[in-house]
C-alpha positions in Angstrom: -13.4 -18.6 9.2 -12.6 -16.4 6.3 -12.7 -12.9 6.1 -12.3 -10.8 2.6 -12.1 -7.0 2.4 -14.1 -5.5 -0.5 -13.5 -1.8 -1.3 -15.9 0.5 -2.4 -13.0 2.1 -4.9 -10.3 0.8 -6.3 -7.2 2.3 -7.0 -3.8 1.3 -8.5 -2.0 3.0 -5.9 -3.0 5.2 -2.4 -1.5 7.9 -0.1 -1.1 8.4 3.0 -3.7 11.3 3.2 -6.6 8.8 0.9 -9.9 7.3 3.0 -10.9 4.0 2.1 -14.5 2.8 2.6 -15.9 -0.5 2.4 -16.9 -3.6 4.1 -15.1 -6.6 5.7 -17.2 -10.1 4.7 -17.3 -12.7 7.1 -17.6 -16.4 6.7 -18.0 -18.5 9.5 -18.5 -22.0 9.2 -20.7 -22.1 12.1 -23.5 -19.7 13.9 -21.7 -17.0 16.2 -22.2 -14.3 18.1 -19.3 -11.4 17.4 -19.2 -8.5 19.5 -16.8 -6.1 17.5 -14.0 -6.6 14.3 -10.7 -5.1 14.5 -9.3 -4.4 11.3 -5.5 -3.7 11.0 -4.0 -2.7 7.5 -0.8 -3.7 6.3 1.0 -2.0 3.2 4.3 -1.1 1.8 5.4 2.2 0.1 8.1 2.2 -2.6 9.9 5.6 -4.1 11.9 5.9 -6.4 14.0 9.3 -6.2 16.0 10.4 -9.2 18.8 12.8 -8.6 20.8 14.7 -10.9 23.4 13.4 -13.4 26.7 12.3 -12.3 28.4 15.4 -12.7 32.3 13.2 -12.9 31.1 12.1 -15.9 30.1 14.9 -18.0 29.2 12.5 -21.1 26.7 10.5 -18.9 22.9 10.9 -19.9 22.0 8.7 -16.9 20.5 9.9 -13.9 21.2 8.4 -10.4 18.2 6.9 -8.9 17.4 5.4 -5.6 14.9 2.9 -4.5 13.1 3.6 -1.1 11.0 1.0 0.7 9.1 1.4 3.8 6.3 -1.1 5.6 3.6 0.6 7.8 
């Protein structure tokens, strides 16, 4: 059995307040009766934050940035 998820929009990137709409295609290498599909998504969120300059180094054009990475 193989089972592909085909969105009716596609986006580069989604929030956490976005719908998605679609449908989930099935192929089963046999006749079967199914009775209900479960579908469970997976994703991972990265942020980057910048913060301000470094203020011990006054001659820095560089800002400090931090990499955030969460799986739901």
């Amino acid at each position: 059995m193989s089972a592909t998820i085909v969105l009716d929009s596609r986006h580069t990137h989604y929030t956490n307040l976005d719908f998605l709409t679609g449908k989930v295609l099935l192929q089963l290498p046999t006749e079967a009766a199914i009775g209900g599909i479960q579908v469970k998504l997976e994703c991972e969120s990265r942020t980057r934050l910048s913060g301000p300059r470094n203020p011990q180094n006054v001659h820095s054009d560089k800002k400090r940035t931090e990499l955030e990475v969460h799986k739901v």
